[in-house]
DSSP file (Angstrom, degrees, kcal/mol; ACC not computed):
  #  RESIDUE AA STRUCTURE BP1 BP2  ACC     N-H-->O    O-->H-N    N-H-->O    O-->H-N    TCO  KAPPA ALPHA  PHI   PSI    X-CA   Y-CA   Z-CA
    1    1 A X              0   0    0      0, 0.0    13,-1.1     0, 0.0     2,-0.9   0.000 360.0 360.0 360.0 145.2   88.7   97.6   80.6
    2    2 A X        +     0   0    0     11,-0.2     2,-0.3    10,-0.1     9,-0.0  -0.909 360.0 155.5-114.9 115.1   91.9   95.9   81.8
    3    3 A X        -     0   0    0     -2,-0.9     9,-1.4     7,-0.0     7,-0.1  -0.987  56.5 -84.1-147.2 160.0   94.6   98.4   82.0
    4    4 A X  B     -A   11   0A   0     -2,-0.3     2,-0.3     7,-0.2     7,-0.2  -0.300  55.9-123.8 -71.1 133.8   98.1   98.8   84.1
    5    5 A X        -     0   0    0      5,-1.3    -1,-0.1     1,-0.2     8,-0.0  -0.650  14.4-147.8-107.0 140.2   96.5  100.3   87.7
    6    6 A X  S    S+     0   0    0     -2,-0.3    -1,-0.2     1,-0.2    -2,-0.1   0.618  97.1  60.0 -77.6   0.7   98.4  103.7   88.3
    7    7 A X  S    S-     0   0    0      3,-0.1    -1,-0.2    12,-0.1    -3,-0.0   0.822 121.1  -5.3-113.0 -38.4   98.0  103.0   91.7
    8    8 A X  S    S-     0   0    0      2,-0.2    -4,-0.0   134,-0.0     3,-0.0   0.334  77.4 -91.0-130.5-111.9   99.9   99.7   91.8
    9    9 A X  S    S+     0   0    0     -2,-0.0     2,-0.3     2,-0.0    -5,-0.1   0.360  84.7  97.6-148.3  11.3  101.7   97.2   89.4
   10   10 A X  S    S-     0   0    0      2,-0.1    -5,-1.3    -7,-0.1     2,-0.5  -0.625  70.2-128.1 -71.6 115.3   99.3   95.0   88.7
   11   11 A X  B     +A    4   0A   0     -2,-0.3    -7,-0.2    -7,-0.2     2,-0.1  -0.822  51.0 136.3 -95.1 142.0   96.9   94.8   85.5
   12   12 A X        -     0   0    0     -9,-1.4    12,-0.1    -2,-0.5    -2,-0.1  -0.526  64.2 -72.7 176.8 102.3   93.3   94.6   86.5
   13   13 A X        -     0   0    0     -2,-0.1     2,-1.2     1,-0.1     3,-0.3   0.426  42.3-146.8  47.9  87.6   89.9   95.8   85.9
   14   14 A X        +     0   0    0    -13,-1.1    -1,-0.1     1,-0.2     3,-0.1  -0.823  34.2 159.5 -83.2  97.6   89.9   99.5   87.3
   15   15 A X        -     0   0    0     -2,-1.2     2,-0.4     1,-0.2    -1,-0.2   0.643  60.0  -1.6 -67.1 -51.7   86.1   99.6   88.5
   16   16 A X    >   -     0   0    0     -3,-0.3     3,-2.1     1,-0.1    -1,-0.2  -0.970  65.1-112.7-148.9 173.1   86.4  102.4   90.9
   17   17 A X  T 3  S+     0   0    0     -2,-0.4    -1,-0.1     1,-0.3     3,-0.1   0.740 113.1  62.5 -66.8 -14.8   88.5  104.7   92.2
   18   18 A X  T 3   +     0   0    0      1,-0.2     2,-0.4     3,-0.0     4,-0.3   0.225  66.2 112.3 -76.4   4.4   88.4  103.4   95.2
   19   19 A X    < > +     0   0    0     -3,-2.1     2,-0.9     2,-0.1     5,-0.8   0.094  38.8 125.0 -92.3  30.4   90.0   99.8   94.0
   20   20 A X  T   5S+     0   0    0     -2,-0.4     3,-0.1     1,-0.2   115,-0.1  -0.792  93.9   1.0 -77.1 120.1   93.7  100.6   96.3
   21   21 A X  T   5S+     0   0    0     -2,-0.9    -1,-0.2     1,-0.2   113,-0.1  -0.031 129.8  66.5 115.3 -42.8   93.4   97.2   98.3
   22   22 A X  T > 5S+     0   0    0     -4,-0.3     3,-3.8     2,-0.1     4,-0.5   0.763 108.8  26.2 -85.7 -98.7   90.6   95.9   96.9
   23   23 A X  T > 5S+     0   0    0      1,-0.3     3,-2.5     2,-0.2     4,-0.2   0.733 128.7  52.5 -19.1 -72.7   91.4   94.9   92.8
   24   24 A X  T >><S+     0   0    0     -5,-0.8     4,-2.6     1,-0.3     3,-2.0   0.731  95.1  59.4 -43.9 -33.6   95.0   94.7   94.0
   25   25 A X  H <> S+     0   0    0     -3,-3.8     4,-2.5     1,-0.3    -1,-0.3   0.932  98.4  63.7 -63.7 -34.9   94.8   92.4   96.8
   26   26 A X  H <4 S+     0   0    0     -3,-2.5    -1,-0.3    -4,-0.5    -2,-0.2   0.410 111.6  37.0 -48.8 -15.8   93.4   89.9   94.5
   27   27 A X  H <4 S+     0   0    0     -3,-2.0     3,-0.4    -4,-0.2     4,-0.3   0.435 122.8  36.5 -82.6 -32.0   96.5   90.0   92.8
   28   28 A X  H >< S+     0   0    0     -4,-2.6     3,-1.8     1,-0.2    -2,-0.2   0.892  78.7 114.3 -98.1 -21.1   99.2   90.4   95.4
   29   29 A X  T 3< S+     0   0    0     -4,-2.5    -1,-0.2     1,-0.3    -3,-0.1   0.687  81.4  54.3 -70.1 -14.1   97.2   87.9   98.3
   30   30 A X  T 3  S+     0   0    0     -3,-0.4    -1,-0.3     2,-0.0    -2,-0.1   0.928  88.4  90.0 -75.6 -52.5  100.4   85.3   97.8
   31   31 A X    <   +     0   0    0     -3,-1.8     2,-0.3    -4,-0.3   103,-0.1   0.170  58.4 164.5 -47.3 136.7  102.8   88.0   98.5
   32   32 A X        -     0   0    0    101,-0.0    22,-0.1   102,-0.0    -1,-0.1  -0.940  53.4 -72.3-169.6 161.8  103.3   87.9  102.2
   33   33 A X        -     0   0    0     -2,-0.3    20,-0.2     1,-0.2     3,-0.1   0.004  54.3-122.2 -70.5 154.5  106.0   89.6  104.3
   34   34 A X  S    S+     0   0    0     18,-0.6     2,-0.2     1,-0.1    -1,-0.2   0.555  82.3  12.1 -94.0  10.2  108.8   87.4  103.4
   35   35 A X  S    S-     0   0    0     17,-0.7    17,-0.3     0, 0.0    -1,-0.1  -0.927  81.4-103.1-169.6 165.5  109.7   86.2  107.1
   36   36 A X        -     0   0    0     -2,-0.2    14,-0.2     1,-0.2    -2,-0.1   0.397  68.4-139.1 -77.2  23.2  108.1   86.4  110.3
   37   37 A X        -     0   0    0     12,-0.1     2,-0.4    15,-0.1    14,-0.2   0.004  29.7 -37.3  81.4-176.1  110.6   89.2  111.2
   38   38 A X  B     -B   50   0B   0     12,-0.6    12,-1.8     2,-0.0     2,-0.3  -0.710  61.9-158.0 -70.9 148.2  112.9   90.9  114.2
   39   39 A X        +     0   0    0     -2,-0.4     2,-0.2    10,-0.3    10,-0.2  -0.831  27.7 145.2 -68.3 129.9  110.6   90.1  117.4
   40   40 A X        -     0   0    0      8,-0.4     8,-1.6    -2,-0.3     2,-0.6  -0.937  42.0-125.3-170.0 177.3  111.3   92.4  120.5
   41   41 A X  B     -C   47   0C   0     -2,-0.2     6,-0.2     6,-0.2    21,-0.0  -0.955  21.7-133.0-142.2 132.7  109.4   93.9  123.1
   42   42 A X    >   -     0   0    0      4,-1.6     3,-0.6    -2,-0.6    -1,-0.1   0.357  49.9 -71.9 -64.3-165.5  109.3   97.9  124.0
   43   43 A X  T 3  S+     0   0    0      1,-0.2    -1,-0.0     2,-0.1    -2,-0.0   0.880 135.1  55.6 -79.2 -28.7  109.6   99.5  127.3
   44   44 A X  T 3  S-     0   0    0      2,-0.1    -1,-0.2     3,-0.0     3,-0.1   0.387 117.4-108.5 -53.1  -5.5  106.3   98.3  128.0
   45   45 A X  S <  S+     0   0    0     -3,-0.6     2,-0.5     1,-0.2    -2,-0.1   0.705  72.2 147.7  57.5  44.0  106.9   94.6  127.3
   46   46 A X        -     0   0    0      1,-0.1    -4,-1.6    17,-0.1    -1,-0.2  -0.870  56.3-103.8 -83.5 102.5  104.8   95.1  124.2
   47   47 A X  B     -C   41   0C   0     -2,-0.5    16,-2.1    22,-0.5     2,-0.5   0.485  35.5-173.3 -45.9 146.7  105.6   93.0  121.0
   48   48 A X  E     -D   62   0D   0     -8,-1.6     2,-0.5    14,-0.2    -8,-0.4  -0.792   7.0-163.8-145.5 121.2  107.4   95.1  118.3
   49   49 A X  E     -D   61   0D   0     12,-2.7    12,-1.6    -2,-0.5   -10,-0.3  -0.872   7.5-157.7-102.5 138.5  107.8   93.1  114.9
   50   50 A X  B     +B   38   0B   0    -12,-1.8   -12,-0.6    -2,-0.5     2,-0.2  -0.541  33.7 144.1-112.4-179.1  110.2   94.3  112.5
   51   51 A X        -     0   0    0      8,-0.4     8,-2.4   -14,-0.2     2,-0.2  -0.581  31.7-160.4 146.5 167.3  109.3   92.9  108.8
   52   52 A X        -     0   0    0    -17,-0.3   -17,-0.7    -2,-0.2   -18,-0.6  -0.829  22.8-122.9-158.0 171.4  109.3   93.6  105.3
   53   53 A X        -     0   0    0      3,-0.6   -20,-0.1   -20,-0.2    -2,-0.1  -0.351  52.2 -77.4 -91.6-167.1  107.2   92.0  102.3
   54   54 A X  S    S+     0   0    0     -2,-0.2   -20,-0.0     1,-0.2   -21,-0.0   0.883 119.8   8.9 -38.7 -86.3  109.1   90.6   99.3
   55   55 A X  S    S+     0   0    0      2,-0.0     2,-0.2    -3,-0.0    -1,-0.2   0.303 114.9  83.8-105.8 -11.3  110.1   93.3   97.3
   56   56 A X  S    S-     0   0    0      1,-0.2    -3,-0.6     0, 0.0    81,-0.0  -0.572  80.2 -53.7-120.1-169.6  109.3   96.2   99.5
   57   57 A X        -     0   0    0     -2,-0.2    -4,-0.2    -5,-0.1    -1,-0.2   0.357  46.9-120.1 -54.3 154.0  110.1   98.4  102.3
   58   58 A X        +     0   0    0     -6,-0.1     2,-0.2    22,-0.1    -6,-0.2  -0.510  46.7 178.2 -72.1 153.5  111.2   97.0  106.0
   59   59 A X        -     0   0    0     -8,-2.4    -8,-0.4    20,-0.1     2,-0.2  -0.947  29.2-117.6-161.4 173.7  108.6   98.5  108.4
   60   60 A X  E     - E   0  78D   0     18,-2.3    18,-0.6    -2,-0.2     2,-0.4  -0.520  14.2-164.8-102.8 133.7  107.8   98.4  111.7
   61   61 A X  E     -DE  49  77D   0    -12,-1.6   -12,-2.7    -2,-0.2     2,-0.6  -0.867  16.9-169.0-132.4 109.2  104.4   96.9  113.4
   62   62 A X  E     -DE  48  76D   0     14,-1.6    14,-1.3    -2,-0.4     2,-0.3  -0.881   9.4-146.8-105.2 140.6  104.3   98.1  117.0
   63   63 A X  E     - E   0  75D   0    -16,-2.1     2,-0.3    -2,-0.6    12,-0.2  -0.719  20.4-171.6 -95.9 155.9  101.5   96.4  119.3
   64   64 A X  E     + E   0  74D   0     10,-1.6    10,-1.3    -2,-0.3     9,-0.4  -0.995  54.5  30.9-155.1 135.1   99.8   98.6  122.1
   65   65 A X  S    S+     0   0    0     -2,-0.3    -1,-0.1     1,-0.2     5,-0.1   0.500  82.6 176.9 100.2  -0.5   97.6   98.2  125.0
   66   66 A X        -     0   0    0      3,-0.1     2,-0.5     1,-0.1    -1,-0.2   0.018  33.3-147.8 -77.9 169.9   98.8   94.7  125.7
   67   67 A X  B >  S-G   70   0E   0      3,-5.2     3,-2.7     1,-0.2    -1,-0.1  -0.944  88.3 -27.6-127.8 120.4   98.0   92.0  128.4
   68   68 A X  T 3  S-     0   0    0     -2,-0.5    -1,-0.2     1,-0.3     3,-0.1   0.933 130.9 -49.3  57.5  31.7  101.2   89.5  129.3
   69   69 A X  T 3  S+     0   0    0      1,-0.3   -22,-0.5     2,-0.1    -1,-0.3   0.284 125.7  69.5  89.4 -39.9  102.3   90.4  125.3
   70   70 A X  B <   +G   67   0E   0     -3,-2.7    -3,-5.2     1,-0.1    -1,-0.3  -0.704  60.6  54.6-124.3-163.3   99.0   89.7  123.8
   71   71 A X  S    S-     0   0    0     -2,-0.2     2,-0.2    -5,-0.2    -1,-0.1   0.940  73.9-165.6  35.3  67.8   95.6   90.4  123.3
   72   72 A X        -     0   0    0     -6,-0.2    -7,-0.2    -3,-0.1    -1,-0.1  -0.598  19.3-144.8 -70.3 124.1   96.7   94.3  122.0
   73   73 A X  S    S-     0   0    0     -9,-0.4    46,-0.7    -2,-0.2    47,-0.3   0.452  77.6  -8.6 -82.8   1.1   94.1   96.6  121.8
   74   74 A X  E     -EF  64 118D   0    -10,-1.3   -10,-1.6    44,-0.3     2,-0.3  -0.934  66.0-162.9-155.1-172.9   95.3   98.5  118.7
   75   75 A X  E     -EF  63 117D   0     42,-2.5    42,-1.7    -2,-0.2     2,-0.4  -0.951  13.6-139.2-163.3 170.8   99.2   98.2  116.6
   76   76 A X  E     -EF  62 116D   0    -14,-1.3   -14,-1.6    -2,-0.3     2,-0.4  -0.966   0.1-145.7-134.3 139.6  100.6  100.6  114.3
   77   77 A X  E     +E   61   0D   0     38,-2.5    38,-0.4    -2,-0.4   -16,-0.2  -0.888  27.8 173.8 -99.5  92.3  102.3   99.8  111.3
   78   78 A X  E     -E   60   0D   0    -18,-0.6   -18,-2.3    -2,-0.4    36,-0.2  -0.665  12.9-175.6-115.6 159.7  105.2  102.3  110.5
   79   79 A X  E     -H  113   0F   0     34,-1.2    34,-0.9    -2,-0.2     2,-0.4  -0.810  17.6-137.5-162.5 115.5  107.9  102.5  107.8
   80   80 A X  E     -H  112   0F   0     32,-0.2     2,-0.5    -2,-0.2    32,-0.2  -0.791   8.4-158.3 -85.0 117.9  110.7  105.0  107.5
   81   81 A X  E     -H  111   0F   0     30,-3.5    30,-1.3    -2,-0.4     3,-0.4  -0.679   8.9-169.1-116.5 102.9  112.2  106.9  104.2
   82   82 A X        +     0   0    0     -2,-0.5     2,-0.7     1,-0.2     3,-0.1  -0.215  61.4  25.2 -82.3-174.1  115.7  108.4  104.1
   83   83 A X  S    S+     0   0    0      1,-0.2     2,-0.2     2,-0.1    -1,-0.2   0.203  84.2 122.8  53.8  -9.3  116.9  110.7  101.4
   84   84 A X        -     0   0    0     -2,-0.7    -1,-0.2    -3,-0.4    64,-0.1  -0.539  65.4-117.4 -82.3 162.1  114.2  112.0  100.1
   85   85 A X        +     0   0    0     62,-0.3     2,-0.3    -2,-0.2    63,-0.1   0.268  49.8 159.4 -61.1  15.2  113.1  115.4   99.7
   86   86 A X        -     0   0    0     61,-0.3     2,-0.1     1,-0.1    61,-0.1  -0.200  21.5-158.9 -61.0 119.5  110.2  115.7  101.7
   87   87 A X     >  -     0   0    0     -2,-0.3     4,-2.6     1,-0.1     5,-0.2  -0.310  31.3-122.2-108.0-171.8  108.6  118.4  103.0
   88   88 A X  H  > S+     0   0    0      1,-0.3     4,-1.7     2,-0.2    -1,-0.1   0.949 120.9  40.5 -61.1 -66.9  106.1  119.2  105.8
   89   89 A X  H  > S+     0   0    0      2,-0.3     4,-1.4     1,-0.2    -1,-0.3   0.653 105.3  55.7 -74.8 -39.0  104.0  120.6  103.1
   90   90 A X  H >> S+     0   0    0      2,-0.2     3,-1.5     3,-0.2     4,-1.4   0.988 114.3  53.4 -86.3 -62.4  104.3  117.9  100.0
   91   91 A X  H >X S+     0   0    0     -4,-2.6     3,-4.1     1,-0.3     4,-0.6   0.823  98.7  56.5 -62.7 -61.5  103.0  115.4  103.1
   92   92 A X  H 3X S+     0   0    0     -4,-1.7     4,-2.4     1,-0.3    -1,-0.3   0.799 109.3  48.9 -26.9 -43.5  100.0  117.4  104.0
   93   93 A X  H <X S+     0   0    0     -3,-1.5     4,-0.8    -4,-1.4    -1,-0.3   0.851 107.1  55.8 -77.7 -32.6   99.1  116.9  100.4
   94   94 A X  H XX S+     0   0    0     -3,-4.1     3,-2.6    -4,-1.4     4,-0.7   0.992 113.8  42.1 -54.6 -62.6   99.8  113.3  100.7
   95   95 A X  H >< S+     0   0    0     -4,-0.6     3,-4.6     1,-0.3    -2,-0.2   0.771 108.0  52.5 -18.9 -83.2   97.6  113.2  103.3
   96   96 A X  H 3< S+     0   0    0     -4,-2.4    -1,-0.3     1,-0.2    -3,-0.2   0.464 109.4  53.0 -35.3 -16.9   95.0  115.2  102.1
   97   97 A X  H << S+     0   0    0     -3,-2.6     2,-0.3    -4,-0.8    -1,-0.2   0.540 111.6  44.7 -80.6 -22.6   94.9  113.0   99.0
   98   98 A X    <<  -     0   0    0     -3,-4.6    -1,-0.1    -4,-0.7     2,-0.1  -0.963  62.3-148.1-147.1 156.8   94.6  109.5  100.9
   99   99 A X        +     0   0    0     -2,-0.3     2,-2.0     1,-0.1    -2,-0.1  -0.036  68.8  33.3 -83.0-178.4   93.1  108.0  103.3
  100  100 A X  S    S+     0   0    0     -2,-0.1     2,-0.3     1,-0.0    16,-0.2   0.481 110.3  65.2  64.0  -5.2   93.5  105.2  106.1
  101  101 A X        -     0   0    0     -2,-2.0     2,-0.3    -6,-0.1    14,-0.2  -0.814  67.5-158.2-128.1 170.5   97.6  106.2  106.4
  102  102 A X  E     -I  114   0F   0     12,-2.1    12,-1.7    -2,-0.3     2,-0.3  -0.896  14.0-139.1-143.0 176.5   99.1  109.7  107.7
  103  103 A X  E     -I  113   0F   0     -2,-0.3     2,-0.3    10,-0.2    10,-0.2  -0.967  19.5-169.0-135.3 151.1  102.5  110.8  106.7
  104  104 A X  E     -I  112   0F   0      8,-3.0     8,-3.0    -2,-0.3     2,-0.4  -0.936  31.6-125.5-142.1 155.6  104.6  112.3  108.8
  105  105 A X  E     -I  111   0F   0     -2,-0.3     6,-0.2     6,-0.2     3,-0.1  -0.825  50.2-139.0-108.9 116.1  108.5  114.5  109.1
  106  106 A X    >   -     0   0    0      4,-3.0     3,-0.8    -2,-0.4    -1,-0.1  -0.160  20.5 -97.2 -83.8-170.1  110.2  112.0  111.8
  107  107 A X  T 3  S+     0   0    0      1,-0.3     2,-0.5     2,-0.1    -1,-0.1   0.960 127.5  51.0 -69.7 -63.3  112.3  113.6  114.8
  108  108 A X  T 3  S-     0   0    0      1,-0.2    -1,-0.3    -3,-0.1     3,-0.1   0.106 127.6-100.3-106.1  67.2  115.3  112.9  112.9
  109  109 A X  S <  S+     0   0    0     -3,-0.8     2,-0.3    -2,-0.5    -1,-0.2   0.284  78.9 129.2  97.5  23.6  114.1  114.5  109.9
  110  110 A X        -     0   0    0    -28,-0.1    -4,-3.0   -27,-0.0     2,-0.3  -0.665  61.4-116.0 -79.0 145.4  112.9  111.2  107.7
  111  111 A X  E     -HI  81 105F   0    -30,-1.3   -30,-3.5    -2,-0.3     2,-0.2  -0.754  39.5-169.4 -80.1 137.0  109.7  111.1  106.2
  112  112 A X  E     -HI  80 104F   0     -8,-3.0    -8,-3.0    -2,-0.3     2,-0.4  -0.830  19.2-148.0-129.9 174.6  107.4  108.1  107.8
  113  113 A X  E     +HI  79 103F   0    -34,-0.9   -34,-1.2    -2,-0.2     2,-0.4  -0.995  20.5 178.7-140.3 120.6  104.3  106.5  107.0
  114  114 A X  E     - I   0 102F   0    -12,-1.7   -12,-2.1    -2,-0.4     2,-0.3  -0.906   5.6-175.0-126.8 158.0  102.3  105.3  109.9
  115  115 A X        -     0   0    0    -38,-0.4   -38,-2.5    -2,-0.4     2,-0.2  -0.880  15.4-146.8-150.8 139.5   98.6  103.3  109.9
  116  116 A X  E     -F   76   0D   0    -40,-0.3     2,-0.3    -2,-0.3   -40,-0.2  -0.534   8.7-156.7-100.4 147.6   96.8  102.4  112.7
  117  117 A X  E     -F   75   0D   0    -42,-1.7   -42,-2.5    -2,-0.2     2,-0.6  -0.966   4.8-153.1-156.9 117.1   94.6   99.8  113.8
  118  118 A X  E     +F   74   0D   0     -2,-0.3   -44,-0.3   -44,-0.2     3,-0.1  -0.949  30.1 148.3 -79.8  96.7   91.7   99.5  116.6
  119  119 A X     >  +     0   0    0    -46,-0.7     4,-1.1    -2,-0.6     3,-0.3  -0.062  36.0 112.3 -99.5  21.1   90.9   96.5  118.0
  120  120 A X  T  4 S+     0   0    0    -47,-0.3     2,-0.3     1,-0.2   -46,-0.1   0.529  72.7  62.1 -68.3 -19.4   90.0   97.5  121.2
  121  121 A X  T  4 S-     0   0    0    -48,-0.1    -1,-0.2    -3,-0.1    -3,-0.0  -0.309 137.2 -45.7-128.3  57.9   86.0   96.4  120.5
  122  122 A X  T  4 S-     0   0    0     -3,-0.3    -2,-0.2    -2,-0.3     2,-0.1   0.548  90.7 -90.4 105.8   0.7   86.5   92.8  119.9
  123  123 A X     <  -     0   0    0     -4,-1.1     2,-0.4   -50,-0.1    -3,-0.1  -0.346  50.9 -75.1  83.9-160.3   89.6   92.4  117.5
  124  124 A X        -     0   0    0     -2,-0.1     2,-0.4    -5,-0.1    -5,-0.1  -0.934  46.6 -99.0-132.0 146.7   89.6   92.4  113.6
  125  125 A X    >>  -     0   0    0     -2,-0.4     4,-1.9     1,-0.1     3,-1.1  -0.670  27.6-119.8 -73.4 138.7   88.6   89.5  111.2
  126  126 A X  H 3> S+     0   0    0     -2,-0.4     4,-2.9     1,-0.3    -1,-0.1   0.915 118.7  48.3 -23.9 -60.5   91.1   87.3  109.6
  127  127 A X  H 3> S+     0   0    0      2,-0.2     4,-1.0     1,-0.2    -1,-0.3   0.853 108.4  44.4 -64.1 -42.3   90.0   88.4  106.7
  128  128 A X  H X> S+     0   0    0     -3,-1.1     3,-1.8     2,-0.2     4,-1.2   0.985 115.3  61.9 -68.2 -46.5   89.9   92.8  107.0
  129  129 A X  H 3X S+     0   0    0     -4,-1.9     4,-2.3     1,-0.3     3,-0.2   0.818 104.9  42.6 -51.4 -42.1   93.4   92.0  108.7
  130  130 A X  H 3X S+     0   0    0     -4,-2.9     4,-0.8    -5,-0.4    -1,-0.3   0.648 115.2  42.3 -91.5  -9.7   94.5   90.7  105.7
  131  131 A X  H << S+     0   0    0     -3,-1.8    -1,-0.3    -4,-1.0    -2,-0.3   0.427 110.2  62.3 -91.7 -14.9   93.2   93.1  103.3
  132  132 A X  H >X S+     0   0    0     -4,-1.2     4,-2.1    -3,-0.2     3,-1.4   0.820 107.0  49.0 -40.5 -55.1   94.5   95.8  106.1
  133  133 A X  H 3X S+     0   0    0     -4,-2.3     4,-2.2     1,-0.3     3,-0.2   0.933 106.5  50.1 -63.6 -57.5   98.0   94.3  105.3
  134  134 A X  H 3< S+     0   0    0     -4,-0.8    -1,-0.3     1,-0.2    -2,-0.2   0.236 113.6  52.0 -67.5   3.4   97.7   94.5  101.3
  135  135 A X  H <> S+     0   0    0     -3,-1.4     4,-2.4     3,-0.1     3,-0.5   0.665 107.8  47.2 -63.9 -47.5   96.7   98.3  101.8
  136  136 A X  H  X S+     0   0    0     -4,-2.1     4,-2.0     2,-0.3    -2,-0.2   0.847 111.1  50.8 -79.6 -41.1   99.4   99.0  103.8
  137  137 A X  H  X S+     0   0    0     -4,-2.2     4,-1.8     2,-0.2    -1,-0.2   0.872 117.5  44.6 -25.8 -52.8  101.6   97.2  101.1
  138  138 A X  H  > S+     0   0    0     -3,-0.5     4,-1.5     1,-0.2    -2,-0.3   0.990 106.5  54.2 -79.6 -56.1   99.9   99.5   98.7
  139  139 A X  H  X S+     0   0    0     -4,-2.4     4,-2.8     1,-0.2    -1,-0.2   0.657 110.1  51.4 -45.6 -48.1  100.1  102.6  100.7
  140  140 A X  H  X S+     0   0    0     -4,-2.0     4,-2.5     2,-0.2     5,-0.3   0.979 106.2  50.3 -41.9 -70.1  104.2  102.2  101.0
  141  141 A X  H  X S+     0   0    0     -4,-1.8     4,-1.2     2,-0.2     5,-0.2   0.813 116.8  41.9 -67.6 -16.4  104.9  101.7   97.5
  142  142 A X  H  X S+     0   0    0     -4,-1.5     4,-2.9     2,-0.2     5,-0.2   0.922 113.1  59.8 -88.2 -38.0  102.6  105.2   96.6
  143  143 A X  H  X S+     0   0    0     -4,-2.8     4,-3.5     2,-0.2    -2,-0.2   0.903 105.3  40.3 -24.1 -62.9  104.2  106.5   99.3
  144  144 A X  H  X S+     0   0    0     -4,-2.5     4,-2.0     1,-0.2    -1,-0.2   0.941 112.1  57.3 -79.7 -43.5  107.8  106.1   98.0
  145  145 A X  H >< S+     0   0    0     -4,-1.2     3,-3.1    -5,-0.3     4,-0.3   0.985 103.4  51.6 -31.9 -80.4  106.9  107.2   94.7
  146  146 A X  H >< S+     0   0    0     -4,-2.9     3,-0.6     1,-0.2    -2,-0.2   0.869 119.5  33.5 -60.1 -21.5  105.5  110.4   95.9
  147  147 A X  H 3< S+     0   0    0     -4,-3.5   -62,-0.3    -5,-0.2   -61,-0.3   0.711 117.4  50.3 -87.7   7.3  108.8  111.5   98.0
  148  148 A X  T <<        0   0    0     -3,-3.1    -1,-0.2    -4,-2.0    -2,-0.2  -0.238 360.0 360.0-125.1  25.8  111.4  109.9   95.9
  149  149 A X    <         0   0    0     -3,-0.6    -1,-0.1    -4,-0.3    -3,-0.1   0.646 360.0 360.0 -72.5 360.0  109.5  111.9   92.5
């Protein structure tokens, strides 16, 4: 059955429930962020890229653990959401509802979306990376849905 995926914007073959990342990526895998970004480097001299895809939110990719600026042994992907109503409690329930992301009440009092990445034991394949990316795509746009309901 081909039906409009609640989960994303896409029409596609709903198999399991599990298809955020997977079905979709197969749709979206041109979409890529839609320039290589802000480049700057933390107090650590650790890349920090600033980015957005096409049509959706800027976020943030900070690398960590690095040697001379590369080889990073994990990054984070964050992206911050003013104006909504979100509380400590409606994010616990994001949470508790998904996986692979957390949500979080920032210092100054935005909701953010952070995801994390280990590469500490040899890196990541081209390939998980890139299906990492189109989750994290996905994960934003149900994100903003659920604080901006």
């Amino acid at each position: 059955m081909r039906a409009r995926c609640g989960r994303c914007r896409f029409r596609h073959a709903c198999h399991s429930p599990d298809h955020i990342g997977r079905s979709c990526i197969r749709h979206r895998s041109a979409q890529r962020p839609r320039h290589a970004g802000q480049q700057e480097k933390d107090g650590d001299g650790n890349p920090v890229l600033q980015t957005q895809f096409d049509e959706g939110a800027k976020f943030t990719i900070y690398f960590y653990g690095c040697t001379d600026g590369a080889k990073c042994n994990s990054l984070q992907f964050h992206s911050l959401y003013t104006g909504s109503k979100a509380t400590v409690t409606t994010l616990n329930q994001f949470n508790l509802d998904r996986r692979f992301s957390r949500a979080v009440i920032e210092s100054g009092g935005e909701a953010g979306l952070r995801m994390d990445f280990n590469l500490a034991a040899g890196g990541m394949s081209k390939a998980l990376f890139l299906y990492n990316i189109e989750l994290w795509d996905e994960l934003m746009t149900v994100f903003a849905e659920f604080i901006y309901e």
